[in-house]
C-alpha positions as CSV (number, residue, x, y, z in Angstrom):
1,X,22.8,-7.0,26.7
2,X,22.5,-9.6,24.1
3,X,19.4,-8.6,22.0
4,X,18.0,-10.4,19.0
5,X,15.2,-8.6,17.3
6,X,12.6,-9.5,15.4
7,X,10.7,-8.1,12.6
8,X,9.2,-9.1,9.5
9,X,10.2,-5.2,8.1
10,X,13.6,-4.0,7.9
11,X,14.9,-1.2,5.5
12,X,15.0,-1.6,2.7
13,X,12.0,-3.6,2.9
14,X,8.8,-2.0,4.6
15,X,7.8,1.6,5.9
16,X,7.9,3.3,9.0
17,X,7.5,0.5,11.8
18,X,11.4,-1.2,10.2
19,X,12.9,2.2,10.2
20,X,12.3,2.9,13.9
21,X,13.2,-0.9,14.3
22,X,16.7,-0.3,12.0
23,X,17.6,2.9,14.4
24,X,17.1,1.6,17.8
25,X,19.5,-1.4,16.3
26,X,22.0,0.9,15.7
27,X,21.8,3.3,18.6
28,X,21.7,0.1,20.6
29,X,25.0,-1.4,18.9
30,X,26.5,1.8,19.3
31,X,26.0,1.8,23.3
32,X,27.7,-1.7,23.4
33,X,24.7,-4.1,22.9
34,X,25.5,-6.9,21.2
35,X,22.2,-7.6,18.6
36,X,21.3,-9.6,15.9
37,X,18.4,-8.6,13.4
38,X,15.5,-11.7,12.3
39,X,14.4,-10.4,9.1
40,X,12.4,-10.9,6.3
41,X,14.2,-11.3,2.6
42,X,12.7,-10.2,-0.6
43,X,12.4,-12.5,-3.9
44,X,15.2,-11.5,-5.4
45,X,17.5,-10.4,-2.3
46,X,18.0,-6.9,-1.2
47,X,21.0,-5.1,-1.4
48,X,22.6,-1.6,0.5
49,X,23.0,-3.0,4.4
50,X,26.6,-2.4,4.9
51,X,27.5,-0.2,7.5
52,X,25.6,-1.8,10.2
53,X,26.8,-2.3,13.7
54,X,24.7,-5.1,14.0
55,X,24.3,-8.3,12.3
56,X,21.1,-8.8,9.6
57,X,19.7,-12.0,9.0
58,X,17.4,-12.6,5.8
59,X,14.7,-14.9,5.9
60,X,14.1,-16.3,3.0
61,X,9.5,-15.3,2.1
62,X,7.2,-15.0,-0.7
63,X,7.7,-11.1,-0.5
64,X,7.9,-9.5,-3.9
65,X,7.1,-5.7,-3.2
66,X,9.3,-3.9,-0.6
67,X,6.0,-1.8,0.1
68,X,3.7,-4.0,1.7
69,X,3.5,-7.3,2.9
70,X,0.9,-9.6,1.3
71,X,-0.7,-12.6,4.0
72,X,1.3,-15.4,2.1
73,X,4.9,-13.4,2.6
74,X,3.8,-13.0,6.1
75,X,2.7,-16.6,6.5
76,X,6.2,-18.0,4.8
77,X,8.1,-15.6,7.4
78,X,6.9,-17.1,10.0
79,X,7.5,-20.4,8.5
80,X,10.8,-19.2,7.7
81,X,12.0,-17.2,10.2
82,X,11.1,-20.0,13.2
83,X,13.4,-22.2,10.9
84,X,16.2,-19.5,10.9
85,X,15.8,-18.3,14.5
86,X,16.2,-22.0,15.9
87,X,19.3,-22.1,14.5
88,X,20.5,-18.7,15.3
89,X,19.7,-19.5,19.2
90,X,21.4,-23.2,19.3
91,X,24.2,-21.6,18.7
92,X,23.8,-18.0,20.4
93,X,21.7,-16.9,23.0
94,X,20.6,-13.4,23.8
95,X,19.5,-12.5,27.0
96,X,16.1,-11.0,25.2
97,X,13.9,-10.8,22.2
98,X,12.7,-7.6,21.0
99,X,9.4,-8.2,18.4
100,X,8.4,-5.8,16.5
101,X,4.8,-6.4,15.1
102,X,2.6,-8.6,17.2
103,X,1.7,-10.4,13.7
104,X,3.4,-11.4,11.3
105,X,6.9,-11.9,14.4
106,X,4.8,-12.4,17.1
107,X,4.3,-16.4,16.5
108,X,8.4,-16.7,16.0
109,X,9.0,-14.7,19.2
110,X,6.3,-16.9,21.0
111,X,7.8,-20.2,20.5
112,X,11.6,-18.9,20.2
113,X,10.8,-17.6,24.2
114,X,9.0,-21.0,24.9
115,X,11.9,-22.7,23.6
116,X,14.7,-21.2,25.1
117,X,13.3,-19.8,28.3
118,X,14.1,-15.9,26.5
119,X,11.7,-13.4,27.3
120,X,10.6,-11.3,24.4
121,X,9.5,-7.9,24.8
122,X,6.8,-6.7,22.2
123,X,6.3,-3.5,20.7
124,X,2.4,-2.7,18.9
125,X,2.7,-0.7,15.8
126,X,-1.1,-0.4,15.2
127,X,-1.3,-2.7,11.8
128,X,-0.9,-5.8,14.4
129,X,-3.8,-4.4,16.5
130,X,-7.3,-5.6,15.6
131,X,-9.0,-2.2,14.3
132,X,-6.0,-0.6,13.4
133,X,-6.3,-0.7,9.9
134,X,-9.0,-2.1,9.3
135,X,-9.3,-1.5,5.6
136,X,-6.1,-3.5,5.1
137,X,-6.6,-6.2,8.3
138,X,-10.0,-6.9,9.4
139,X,-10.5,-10.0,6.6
140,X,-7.5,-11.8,7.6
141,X,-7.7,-10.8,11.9
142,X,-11.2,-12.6,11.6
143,X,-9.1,-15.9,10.9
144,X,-6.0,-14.8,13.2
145,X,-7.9,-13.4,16.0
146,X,-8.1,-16.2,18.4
147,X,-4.4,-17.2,17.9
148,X,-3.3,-13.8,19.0
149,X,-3.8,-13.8,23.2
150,X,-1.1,-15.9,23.9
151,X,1.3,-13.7,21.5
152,X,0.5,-10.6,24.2
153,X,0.2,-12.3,27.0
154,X,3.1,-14.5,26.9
155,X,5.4,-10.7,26.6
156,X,7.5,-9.9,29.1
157,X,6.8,-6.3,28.4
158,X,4.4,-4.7,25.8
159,X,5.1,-1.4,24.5
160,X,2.5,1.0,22.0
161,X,4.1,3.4,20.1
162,X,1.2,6.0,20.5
163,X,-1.5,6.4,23.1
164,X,-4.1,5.8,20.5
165,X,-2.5,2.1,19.9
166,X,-1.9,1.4,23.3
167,X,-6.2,2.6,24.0
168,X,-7.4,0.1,20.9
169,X,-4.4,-2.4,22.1
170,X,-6.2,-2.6,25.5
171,X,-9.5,-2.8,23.9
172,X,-8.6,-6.4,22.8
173,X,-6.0,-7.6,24.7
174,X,-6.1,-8.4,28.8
175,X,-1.9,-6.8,29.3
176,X,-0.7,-3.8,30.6
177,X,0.9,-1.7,28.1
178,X,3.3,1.2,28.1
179,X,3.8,3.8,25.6
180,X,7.4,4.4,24.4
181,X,7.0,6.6,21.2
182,X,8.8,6.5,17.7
183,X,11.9,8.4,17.7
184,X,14.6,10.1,14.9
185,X,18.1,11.0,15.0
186,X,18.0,15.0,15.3
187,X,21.3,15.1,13.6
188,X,20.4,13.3,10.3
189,X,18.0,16.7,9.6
190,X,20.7,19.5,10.3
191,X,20.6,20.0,6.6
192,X,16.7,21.6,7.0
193,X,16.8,24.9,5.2
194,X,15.3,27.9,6.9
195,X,12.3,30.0,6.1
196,X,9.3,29.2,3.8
197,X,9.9,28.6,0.1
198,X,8.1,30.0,-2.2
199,X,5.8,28.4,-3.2
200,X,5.3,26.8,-0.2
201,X,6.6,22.7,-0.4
202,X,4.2,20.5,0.5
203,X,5.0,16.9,1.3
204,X,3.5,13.3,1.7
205,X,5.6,10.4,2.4
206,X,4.2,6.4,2.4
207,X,2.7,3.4,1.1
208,X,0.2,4.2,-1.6
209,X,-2.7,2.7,0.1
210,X,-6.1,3.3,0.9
211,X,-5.3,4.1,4.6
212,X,-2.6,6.7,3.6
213,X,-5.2,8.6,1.5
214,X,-2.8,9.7,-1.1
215,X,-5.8,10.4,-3.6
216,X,-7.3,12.4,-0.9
217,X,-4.0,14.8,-1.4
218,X,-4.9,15.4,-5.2
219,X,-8.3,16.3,-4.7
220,X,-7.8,18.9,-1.7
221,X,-4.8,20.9,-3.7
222,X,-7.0,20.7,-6.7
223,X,-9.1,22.3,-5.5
224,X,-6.7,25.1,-4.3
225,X,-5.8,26.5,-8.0
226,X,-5.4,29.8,-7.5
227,X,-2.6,29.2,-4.7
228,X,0.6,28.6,-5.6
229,X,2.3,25.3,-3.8
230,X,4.0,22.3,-5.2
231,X,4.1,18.8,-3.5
232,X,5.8,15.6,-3.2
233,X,4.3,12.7,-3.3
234,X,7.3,10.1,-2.0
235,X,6.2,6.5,-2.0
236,X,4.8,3.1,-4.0
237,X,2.1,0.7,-3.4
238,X,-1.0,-0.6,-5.3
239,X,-2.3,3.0,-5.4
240,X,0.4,4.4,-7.2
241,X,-1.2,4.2,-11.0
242,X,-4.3,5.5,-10.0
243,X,-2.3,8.4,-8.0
244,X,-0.7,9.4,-11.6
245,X,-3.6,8.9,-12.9
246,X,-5.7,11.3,-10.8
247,X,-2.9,13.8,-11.1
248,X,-2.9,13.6,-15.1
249,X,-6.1,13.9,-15.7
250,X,-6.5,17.1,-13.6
251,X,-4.0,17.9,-15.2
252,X,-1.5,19.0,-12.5
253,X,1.4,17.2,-13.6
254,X,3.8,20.6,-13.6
255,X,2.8,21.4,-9.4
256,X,2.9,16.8,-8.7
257,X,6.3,15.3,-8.4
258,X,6.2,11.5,-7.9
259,X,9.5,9.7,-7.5
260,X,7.9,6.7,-6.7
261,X,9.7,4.4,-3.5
262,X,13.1,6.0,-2.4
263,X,16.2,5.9,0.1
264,X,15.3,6.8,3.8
265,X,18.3,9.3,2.8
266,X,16.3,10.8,0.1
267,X,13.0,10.9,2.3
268,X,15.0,13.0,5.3
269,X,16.7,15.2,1.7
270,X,13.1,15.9,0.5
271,X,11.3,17.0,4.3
272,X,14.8,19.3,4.9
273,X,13.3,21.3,1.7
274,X,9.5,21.2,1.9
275,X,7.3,23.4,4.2
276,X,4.3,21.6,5.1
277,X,3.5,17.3,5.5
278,X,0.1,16.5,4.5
279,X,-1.1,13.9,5.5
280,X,-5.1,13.3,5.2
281,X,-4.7,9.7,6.3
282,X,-7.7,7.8,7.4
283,X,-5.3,5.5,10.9
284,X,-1.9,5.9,11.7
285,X,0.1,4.4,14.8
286,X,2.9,6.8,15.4
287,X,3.8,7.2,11.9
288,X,8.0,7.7,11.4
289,X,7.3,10.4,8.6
290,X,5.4,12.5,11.3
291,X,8.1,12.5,13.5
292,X,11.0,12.9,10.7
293,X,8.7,16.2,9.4
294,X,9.0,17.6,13.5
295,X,12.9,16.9,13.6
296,X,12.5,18.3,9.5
297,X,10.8,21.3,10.7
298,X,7.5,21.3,9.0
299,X,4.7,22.7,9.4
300,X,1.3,19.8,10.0
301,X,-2.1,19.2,8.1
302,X,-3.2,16.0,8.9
303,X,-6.1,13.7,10.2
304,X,-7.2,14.4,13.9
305,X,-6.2,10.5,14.7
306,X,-4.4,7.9,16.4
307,X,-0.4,9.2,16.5
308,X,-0.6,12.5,14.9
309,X,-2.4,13.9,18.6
310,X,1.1,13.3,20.3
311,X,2.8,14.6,17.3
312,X,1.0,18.0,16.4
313,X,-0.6,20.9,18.7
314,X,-3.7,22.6,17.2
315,X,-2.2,25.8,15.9
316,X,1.0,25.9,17.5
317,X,3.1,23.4,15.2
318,X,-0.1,22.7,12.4
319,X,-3.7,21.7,12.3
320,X,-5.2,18.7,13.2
321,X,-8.4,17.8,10.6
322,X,-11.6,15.9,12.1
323,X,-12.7,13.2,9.3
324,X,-16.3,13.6,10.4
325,X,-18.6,15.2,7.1
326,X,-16.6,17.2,4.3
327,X,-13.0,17.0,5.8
328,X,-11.8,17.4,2.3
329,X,-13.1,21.1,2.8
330,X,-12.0,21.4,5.7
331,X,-8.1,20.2,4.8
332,X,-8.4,22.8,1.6
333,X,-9.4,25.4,4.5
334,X,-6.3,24.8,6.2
335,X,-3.9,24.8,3.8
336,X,-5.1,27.6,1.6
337,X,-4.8,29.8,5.2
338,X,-0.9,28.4,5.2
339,X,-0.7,29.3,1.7
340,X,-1.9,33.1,2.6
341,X,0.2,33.3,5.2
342,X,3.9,32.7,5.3
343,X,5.0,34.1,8.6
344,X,2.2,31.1,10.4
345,X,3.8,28.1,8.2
346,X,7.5,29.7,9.5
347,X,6.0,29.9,13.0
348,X,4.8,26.2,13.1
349,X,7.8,25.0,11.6
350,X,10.3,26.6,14.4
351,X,7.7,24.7,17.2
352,X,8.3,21.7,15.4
353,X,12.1,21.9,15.5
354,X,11.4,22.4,19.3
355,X,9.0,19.7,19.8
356,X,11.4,17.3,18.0
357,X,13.4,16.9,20.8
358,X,11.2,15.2,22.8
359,X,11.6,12.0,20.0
360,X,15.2,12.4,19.8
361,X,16.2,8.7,19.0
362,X,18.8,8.8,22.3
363,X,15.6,9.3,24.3
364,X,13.8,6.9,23.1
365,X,16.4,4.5,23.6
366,X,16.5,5.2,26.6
367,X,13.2,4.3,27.1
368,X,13.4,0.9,25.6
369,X,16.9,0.4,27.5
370,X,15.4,1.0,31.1
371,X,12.3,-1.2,29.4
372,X,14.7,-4.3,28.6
373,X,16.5,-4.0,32.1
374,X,13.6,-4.1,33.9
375,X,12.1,-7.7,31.8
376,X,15.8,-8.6,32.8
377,X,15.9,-8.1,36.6
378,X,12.2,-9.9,37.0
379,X,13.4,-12.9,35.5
């Protein structure tokens, strides 16, 4: 197949929903697909894409920050990206479109297929769903709304990554949807070292945004003093400041480490020497780090929502927190049991490592492989 993909986030620029889009590229490439990546640039350029199987093309956009996305650089990559991908297909054509992100690449796919008689196969991330995250989305989707129907129902194929997207998708949107979840490459994480450390490693990894929750972190370990644990906190966004902030004033600067926005090489480094991903966020699709911290071996504390139920089993791989009342009691609860008990944090990391094989990014391309061919044959 002839694939050319579409999405406004691509690594180094963006968070979870490019990296899954960067690794089915390459496991795609290296099973003899022939694809070619519609991306989105930052002012400035980015650097560190050699390597590839698979051809990158940077759209020029108004994007400044690598961690989020703000409604103009999403606005000039549509703009920009419709320019680039007409040229791209007058002189290829692929036999498909993969779009990732119904919104900001939706629109590009949209017309590209209309164009060219391509069909384009869309895959729902959560952020592109009305509701999703609606801290960050509901001011702008009241504008966008009505524009979005013909985006989902002109697909070919739409695919959630989680059951909880796919539920809120069809809450919106009059399509059948499948669910073909995130995957990982197993063997990036063979580096994992075994047992518990002590203390115990706890790790976040993410934007620094209200819907992450990375301030809820500092307040639930602070209030765990007489514990011993130290904890990553890998990531950037608007948040960041207050984050150090928070963490000075309480004065917990010696048990916080915050490297600020790193390689997806240093992310998969950090999880294969931590114990336990924390993660009080308030909506998550099927967030990459979850499944990295499965294939990483970690033990689970997060929010009872959206992705994390196909990710984590109630006391067999971690705990999954309800946000209703005091959760931030109820998270200190949690992890001050893990922090009493060594030989339950080494039992939920080992089901992890088992679980993880159900995401194993060969699966899942799979998935999306048997997804593609099927769009093919109908048309």
């Amino acid at each position: 197949m002839q694939i050319l993909v579409i999405s406004h986030e691509f690594p180094p620029v963006g968070g979870g929903g490019g990296h899954i889009a960067r690794d089915l590229c390459q496991t795609m490439s290296e099973r003899g697909h022939i694809v070619k990546v519609l991306t989105a640039d930052l002012i400035g350029g980015v650097s560190g894409e050699d390597g590839y199987e698979f051809d990158v093309i940077r759209t020029p956009t108004w994007r400044r920050d690598p961690s989020r996305a703000s409604l103009w650089a999403m606005i000039t990559f549509i703009i920009s990206g419709l320019i680039r991908g007409l040229a791209c297909l007058w002189r290829w054509r692929p036999d498909l479109i993969h779009v990732h992100f119904a919104v900001p690449s939706g629109p590009i796919a949209w017309v590209l297929s209309k164009m060219f008689g391509i069909p384009y196969v869309l895959t729902a991330h959560l952020g592109d769903v009305p509701g999703g995250t609606p801290e960050k989305t509901d001011k702008w989707f009241r504008f966008i709304y009505p524009f979005t129907p013909p985006i989902w129902r002109g697909a070919a194929s739409v695919i959630a990554v989680s059951e909880f997207t796919r539920s809120l998708a069809l809450e919106h949107y009059d399509v059948p949807v499948e669910v073909i979840h995130n995957g990982v490459d197993l063997d990036a994480f063979t580096m994992r070292e075994e047992g518990v450390h002590d203390p115990p490693r706890v790790v976040f990894a993410g934007r620094f945004v209200p819907q992450k929750n990375p301030l809820g972190i500092i307040r639930v370990l602070n209030d765990l003093p007489n514990f011993a644990w130290e904890c990553t906190l890998l990531g950037d966004g608007p948040l960041f400041r207050e984050v150090s902030k928070e963490i000075n004033e309480r004065g917990l600067q010696d048990r916080f480490h915050t490297p600020g926005w790193v390689s997806p090489e240093e992310v998969r480094k950090t999880f294969c020497k931590s114990d336990i991903l924390f993660m009080p966020s308030y909506a998550e699709g099927l967030p990459i780090v979850g499944v990295q911290a499965l294939a990483a071996g970690l033990a689970f504390v997060v929010s009872d929502i959206g992705g994390f139920i196909d990710l984590v089993q109630n006391n067999v791989n971690g705990f999954r927190v309800s946000l209703e009342g005091n959760f931030h009691a109820r998270f200190s609860e949690k992890l001050s049991g893990l922090f009493d008990d060594h030989f339950r944090i080494l039992a939920f990391k080992d089901n992890s490592r088992k679980m993880a094989e159900l995401f194993d990014i060969s699966n899942i391309t799979d998935e999306y492989e048997k997804s593609f061919l099927s769009v093919l044959e109908q048309k």
